[in-house]
Biopython code that builds the backbone (N, CA, C, O; Angstrom):
import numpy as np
from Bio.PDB.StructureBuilder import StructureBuilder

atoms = [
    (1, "UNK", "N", (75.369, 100.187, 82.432)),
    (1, "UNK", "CA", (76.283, 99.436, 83.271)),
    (1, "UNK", "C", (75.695, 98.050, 83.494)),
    (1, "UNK", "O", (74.499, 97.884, 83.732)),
    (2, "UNK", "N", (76.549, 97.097, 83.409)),
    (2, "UNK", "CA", (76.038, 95.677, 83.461)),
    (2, "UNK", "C", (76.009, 95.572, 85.039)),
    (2, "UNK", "O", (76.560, 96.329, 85.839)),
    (3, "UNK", "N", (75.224, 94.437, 85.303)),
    (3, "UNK", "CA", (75.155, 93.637, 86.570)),
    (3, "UNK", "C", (76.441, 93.502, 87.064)),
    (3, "UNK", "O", (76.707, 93.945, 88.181)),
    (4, "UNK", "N", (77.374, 92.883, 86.301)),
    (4, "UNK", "CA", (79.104, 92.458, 86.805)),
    (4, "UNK", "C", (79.348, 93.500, 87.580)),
    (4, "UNK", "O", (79.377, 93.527, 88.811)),
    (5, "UNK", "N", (79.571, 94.592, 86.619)),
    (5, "UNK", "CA", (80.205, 96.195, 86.771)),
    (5, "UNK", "C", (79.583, 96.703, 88.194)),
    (5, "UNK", "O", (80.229, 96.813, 89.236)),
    (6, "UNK", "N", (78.676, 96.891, 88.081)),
    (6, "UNK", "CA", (77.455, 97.270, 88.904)),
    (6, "UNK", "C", (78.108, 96.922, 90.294)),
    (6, "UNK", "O", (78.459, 97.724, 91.159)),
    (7, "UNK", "N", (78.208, 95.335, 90.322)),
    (7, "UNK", "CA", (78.009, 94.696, 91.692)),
    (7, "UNK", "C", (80.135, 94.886, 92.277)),
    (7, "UNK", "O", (80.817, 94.638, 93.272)),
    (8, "UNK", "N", (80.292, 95.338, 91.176)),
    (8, "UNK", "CA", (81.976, 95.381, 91.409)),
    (8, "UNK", "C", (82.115, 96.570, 92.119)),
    (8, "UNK", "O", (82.537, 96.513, 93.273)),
    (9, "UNK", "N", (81.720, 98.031, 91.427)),
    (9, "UNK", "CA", (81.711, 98.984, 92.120)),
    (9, "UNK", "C", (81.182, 98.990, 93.428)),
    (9, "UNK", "O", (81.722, 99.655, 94.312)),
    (10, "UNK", "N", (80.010, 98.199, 93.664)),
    (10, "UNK", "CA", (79.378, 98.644, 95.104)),
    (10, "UNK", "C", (80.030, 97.890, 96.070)),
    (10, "UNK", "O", (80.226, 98.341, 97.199)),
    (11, "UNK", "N", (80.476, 96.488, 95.635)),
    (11, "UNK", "CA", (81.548, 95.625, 96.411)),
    (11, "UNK", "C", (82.649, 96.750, 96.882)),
    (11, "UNK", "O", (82.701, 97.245, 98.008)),
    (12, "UNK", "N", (83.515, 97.045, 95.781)),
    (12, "UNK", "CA", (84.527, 98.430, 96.339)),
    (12, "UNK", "C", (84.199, 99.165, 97.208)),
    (12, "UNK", "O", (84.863, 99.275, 98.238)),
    (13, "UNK", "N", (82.883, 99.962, 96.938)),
    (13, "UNK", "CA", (82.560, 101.144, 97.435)),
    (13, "UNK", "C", (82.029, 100.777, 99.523)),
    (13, "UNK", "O", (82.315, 101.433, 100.525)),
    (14, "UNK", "N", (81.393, 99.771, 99.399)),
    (14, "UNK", "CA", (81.855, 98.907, 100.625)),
    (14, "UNK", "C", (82.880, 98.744, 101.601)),
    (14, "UNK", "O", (82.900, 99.064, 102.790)),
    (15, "UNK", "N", (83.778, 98.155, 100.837)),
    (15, "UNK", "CA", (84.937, 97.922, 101.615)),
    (15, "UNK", "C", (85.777, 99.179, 102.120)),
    (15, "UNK", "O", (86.413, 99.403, 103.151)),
    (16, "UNK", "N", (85.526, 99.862, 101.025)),
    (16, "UNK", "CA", (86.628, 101.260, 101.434)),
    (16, "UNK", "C", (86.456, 102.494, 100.726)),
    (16, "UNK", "O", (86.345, 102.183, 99.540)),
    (17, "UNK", "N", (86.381, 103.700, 100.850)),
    (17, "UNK", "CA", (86.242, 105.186, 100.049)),
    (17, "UNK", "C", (86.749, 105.022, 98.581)),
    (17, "UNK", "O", (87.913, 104.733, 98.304)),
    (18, "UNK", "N", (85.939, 105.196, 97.839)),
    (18, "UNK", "CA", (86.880, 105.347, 96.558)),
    (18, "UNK", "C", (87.364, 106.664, 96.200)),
    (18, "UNK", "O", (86.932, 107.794, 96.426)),
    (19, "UNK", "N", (88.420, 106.200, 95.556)),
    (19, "UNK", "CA", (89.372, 107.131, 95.166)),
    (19, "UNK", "C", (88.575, 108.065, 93.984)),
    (19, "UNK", "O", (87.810, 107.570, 93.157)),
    (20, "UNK", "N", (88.944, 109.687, 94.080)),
    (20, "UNK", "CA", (88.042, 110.331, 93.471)),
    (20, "UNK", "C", (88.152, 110.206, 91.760)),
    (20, "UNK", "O", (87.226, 110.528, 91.017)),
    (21, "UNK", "N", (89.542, 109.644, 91.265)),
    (21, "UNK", "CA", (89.597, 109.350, 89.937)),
    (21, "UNK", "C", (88.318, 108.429, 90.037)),
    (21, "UNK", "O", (87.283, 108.891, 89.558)),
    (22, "UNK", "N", (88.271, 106.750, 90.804)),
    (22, "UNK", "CA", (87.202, 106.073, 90.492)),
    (22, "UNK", "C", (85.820, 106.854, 91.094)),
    (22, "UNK", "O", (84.882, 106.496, 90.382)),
    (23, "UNK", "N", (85.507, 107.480, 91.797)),
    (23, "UNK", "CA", (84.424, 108.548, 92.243)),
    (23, "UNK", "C", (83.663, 109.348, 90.233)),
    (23, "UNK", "O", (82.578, 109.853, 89.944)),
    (24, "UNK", "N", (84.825, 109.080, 89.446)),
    (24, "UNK", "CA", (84.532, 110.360, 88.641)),
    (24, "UNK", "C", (84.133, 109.247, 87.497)),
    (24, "UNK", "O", (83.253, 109.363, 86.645)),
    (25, "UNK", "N", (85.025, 108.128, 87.713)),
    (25, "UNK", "CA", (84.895, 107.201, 86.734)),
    (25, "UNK", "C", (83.039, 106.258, 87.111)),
    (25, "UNK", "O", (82.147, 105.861, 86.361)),
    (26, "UNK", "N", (83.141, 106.258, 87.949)),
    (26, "UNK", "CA", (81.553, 105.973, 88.951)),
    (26, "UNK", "C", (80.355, 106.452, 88.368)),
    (26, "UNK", "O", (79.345, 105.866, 87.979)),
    (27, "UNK", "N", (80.748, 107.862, 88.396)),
    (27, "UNK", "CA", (79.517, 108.936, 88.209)),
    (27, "UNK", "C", (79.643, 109.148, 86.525)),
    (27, "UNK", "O", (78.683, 109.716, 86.006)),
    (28, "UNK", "N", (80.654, 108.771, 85.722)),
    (28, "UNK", "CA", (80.345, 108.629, 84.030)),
    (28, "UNK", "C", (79.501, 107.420, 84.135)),
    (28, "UNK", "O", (78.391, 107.567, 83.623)),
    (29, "UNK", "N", (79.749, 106.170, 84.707)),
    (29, "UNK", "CA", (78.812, 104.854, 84.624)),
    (29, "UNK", "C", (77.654, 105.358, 84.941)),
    (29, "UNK", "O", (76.701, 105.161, 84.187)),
    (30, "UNK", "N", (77.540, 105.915, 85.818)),
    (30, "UNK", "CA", (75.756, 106.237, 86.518)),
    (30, "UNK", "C", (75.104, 106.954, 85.664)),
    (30, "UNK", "O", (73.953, 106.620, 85.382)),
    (31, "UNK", "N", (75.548, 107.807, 85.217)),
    (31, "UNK", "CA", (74.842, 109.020, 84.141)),
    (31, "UNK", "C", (74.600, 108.340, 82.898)),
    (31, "UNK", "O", (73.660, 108.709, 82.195)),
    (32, "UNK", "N", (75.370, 107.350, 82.532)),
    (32, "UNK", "CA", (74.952, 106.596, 81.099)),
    (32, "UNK", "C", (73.532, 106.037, 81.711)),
    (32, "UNK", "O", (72.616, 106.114, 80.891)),
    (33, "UNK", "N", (73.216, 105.563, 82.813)),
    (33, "UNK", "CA", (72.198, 104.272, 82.852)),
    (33, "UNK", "C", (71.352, 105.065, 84.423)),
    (33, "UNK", "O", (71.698, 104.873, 85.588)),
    (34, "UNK", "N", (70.388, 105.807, 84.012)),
    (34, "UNK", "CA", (69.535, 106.318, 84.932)),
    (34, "UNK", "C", (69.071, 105.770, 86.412)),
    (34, "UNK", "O", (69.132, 106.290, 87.526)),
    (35, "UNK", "N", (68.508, 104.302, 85.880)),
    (35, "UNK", "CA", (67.728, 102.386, 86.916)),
    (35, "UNK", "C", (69.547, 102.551, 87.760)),
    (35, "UNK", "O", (69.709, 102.282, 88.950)),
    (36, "UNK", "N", (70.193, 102.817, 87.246)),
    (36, "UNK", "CA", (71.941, 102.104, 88.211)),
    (36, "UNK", "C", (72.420, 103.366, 88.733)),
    (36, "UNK", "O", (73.454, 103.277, 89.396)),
    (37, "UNK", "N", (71.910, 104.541, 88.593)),
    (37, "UNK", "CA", (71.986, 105.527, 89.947)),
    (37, "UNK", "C", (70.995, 105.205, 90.853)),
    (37, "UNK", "O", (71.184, 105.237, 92.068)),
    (38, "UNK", "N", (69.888, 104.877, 90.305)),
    (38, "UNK", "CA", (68.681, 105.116, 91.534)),
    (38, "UNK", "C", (68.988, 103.725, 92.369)),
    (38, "UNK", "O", (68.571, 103.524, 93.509)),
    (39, "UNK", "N", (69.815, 102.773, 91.581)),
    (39, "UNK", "CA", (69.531, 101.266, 92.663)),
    (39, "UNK", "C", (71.054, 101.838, 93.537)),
    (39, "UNK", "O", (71.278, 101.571, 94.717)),
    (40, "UNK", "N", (72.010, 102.692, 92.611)),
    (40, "UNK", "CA", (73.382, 102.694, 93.906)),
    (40, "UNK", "C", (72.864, 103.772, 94.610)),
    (40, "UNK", "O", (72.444, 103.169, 95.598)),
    (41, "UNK", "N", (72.707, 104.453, 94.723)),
    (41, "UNK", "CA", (71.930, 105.502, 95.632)),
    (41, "UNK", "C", (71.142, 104.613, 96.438)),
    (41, "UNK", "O", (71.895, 104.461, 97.400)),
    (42, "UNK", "N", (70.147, 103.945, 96.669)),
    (42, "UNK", "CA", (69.457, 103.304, 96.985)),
    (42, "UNK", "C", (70.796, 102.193, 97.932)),
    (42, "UNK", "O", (70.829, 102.037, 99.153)),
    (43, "UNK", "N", (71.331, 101.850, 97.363)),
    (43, "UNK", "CA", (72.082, 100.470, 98.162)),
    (43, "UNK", "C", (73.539, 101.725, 99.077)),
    (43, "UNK", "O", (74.308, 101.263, 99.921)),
    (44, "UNK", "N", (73.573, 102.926, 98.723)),
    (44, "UNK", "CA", (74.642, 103.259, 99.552)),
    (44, "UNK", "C", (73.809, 104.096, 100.681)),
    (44, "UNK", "O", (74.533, 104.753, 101.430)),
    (45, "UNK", "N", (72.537, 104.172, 100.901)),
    (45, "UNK", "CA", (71.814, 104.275, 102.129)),
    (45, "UNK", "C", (71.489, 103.527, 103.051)),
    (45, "UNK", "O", (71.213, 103.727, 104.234)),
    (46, "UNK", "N", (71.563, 102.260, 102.147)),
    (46, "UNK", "CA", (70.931, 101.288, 102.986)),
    (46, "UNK", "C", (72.408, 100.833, 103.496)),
    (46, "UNK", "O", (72.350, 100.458, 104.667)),
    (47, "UNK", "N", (73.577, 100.769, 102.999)),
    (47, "UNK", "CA", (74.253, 100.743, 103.779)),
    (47, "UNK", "C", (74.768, 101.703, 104.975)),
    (47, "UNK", "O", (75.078, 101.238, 106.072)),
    (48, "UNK", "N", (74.805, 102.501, 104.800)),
    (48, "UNK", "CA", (75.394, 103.567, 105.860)),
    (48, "UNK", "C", (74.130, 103.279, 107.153)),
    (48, "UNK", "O", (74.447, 103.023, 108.314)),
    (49, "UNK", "N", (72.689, 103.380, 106.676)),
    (49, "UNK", "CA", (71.861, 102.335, 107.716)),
    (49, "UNK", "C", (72.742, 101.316, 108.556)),
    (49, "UNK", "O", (73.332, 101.450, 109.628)),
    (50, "UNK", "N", (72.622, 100.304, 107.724)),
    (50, "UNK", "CA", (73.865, 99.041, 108.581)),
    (50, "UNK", "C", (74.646, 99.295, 109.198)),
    (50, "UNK", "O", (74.940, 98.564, 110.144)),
    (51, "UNK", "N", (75.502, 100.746, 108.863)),
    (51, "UNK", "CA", (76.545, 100.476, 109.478)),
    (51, "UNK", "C", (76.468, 101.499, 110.497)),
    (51, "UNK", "O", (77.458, 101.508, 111.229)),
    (52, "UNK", "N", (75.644, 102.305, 110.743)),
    (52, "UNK", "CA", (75.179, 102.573, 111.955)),
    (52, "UNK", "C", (74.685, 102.063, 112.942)),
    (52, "UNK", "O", (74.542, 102.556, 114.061)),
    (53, "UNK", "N", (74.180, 100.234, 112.261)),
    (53, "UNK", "CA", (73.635, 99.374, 113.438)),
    (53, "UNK", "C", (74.464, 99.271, 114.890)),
    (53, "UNK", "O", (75.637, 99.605, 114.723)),
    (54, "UNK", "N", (74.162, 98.901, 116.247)),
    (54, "UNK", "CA", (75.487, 98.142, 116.581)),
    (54, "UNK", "C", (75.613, 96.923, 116.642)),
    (54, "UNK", "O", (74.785, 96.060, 116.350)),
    (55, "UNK", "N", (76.782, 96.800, 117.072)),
    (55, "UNK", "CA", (76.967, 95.342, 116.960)),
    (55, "UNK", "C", (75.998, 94.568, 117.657)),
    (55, "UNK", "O", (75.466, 95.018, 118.672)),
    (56, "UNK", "N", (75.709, 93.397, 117.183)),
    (56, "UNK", "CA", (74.650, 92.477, 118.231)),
    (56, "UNK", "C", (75.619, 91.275, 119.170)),
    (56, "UNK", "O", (76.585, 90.539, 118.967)),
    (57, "UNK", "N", (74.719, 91.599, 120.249)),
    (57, "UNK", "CA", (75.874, 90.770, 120.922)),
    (57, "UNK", "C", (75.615, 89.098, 121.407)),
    (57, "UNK", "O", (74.633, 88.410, 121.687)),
    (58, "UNK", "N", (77.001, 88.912, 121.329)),
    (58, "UNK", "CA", (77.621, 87.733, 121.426)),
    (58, "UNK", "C", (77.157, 86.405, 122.637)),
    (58, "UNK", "O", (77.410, 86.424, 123.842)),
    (59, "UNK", "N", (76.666, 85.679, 122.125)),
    (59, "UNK", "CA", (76.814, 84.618, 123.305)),
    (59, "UNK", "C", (77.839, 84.174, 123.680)),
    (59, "UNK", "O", (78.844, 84.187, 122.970)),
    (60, "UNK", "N", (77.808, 83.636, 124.994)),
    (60, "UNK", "CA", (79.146, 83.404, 125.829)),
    (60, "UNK", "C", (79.756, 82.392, 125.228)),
    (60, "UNK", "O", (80.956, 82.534, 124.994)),
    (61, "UNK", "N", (79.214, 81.376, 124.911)),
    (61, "UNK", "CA", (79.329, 80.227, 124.206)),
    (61, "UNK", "C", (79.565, 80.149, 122.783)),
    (61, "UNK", "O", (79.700, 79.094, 122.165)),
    (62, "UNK", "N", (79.612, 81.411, 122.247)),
    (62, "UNK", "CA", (79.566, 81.251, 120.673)),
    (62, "UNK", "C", (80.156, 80.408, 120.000)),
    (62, "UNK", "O", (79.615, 79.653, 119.192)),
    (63, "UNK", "N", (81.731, 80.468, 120.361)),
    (63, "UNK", "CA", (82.711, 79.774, 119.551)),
    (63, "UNK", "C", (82.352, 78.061, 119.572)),
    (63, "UNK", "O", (82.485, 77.334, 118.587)),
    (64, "UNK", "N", (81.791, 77.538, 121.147)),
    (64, "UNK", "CA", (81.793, 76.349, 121.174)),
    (64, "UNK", "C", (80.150, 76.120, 120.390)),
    (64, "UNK", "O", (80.091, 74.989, 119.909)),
    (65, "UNK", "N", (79.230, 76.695, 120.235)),
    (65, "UNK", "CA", (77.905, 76.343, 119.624)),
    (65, "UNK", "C", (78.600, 76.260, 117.563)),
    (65, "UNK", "O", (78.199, 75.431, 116.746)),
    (66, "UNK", "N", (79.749, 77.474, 117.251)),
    (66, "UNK", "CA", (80.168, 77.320, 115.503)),
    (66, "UNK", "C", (80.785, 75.957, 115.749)),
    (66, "UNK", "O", (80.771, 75.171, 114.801)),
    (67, "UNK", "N", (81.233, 75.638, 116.701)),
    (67, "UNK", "CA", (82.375, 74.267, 116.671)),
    (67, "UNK", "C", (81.150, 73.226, 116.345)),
    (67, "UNK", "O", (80.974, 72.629, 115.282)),
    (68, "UNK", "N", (80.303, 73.158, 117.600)),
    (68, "UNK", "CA", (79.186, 72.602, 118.100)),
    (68, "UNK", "C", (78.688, 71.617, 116.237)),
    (68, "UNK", "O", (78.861, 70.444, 115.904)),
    (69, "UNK", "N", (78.002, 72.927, 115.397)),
    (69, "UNK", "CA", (77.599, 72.757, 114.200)),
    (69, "UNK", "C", (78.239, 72.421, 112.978)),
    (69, "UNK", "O", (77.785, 71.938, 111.941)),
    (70, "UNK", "N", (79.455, 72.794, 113.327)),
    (70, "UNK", "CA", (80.391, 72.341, 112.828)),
    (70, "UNK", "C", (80.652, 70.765, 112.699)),
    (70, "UNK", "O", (80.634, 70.264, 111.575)),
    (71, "UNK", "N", (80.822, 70.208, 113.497)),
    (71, "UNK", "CA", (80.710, 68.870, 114.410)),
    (71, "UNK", "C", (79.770, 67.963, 113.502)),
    (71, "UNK", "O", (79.816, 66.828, 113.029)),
    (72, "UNK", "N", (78.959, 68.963, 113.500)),
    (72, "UNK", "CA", (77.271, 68.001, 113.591)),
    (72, "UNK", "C", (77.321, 68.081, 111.471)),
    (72, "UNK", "O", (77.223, 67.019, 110.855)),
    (73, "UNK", "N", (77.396, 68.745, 111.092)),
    (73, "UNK", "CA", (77.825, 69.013, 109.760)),
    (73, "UNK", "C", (78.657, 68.025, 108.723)),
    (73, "UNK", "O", (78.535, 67.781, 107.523)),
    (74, "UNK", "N", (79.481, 67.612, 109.668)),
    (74, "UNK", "CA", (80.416, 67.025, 109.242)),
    (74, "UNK", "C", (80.501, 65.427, 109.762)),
    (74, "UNK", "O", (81.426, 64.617, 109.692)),
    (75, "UNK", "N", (79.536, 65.351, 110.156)),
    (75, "UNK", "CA", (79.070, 63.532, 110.245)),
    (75, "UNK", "C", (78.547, 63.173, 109.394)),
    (75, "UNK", "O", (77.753, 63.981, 108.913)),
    (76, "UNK", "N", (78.622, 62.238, 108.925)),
    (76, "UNK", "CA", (78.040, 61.640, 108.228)),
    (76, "UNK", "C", (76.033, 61.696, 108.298)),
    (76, "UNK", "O", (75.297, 61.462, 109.257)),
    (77, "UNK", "N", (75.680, 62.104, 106.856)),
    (77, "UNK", "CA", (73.703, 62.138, 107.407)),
    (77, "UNK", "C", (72.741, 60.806, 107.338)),
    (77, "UNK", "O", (72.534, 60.232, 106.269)),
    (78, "UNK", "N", (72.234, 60.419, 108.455)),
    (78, "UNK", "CA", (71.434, 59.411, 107.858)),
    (78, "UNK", "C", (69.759, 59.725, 107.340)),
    (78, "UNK", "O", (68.979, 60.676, 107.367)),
    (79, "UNK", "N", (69.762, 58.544, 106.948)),
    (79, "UNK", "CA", (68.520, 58.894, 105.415)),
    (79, "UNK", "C", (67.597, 59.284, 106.161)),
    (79, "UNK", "O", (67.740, 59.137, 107.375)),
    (80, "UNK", "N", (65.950, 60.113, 105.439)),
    (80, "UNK", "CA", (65.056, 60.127, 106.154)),
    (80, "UNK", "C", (64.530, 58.703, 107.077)),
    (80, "UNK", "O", (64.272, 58.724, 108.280)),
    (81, "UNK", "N", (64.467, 57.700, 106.328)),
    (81, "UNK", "CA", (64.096, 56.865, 106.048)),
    (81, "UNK", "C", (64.709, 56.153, 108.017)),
    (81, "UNK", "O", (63.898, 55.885, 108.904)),
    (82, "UNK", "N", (66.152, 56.037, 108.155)),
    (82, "UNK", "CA", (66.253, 55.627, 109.103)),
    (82, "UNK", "C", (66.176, 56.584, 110.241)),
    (82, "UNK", "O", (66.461, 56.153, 111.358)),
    (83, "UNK", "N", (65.834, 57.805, 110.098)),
    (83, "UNK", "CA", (65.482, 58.766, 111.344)),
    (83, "UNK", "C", (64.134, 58.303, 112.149)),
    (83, "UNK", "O", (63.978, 58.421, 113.365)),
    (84, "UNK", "N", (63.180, 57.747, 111.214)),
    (84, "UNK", "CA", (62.064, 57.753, 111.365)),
    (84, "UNK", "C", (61.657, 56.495, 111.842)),
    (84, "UNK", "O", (62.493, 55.591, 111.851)),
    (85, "UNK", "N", (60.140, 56.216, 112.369)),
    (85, "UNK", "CA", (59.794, 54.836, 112.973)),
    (85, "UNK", "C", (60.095, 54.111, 111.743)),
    (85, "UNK", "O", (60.394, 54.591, 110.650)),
    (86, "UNK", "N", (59.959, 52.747, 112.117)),
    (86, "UNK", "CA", (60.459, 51.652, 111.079)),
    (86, "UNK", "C", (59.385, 50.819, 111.909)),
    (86, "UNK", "O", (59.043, 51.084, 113.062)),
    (87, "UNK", "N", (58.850, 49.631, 111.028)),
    (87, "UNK", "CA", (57.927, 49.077, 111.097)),
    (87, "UNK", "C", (58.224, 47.903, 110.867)),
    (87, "UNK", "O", (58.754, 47.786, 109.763)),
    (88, "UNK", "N", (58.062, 46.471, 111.718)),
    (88, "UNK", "CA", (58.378, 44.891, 111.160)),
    (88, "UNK", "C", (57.474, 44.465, 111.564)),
    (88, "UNK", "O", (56.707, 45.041, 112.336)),
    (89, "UNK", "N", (57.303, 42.805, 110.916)),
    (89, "UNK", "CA", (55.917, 42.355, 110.951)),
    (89, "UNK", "C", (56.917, 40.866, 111.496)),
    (89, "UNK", "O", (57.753, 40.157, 110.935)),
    (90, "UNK", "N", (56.376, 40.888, 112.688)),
    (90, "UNK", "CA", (56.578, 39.754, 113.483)),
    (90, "UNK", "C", (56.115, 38.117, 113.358)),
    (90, "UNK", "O", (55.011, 38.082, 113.903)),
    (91, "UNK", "N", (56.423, 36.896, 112.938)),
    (91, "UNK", "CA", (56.255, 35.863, 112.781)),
    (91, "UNK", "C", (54.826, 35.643, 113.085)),
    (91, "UNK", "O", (54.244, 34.850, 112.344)),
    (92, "UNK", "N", (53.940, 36.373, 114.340)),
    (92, "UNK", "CA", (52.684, 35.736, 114.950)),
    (92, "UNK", "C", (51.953, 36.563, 113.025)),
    (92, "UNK", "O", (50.839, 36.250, 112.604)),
    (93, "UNK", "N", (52.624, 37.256, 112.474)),
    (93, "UNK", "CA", (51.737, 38.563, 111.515)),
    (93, "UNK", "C", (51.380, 39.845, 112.368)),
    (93, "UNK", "O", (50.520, 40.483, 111.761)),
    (94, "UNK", "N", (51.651, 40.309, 113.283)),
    (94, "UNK", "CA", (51.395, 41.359, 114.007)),
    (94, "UNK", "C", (52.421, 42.342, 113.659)),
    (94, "UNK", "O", (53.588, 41.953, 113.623)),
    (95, "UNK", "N", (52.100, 43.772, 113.352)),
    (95, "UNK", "CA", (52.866, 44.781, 112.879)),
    (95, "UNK", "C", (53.461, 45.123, 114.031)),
    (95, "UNK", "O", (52.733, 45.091, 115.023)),
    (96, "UNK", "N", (55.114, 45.594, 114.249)),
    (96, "UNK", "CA", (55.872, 45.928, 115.435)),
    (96, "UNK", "C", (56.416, 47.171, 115.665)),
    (96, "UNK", "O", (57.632, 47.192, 115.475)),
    (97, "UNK", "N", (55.998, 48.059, 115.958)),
    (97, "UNK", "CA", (56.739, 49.462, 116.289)),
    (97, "UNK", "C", (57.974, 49.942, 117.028)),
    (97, "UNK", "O", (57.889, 50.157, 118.237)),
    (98, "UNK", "N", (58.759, 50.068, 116.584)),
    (98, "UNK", "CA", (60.172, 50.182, 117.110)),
    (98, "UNK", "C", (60.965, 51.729, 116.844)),
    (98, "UNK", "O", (61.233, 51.874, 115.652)),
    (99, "UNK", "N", (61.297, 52.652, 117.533)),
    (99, "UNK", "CA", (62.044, 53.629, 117.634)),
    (99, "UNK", "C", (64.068, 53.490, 117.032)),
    (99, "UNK", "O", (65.099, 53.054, 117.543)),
    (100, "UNK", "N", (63.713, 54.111, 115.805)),
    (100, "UNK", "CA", (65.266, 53.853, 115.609)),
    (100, "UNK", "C", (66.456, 55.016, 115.917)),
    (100, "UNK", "O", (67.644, 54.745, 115.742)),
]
sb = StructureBuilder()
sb.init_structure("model")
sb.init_model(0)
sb.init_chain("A")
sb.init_seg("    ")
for serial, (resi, resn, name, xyz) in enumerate(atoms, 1):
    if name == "N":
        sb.init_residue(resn, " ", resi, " ")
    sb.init_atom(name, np.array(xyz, "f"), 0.0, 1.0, " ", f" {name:<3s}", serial, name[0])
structure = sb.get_structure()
């Protein structure tokens, strides 16, 4: 079973029960390729793990902190270059430190 195949079935098998035709069609893929039972076996434990987690909970603020980053994302970035001190050399020749 290729990688594609592989990651298609477990995507399915995820979202929702498969149907026992694909259950049967599943278990012909697995039996050809020994490494792609032991990794879906392996990945349908570790899910049922997960999904026994509970939910983690929510800050009060959530929606306005996704907006928040959102916001901030979508400005325009300035360069390292002007985040940082900037340096001029003043007419007397004395170097000038300035916060930009």
């Amino acid at each position: 079973m290729n990688h594609a195949e592989f990651k298609q079935w477990l995507d399915t098998a995820i979202r929702r029960k498969l149907s026992p035709d694909e259950e049967k069609r599943l278990e012909d893929r697995l039996a050809e390729d020994p490494s792609a039972k032991a990794a879906w076996e392996e990945e349908m434990a570790l899910n049922r793990l997960l999904n026994r987690l509970p939910d983690a909970p929510l800050a009060s603020n959530f929606t306005a902190q996704v907006l928040r980053a959102i916001a901030r994302d979508a400005r325009p970035r300035r360069s390292r270059a002007q985040d940082s001190l900037s340096s001029n050399i003043n007419p007397s020749g004395a170097r000038e430190w300035r916060w930009r």
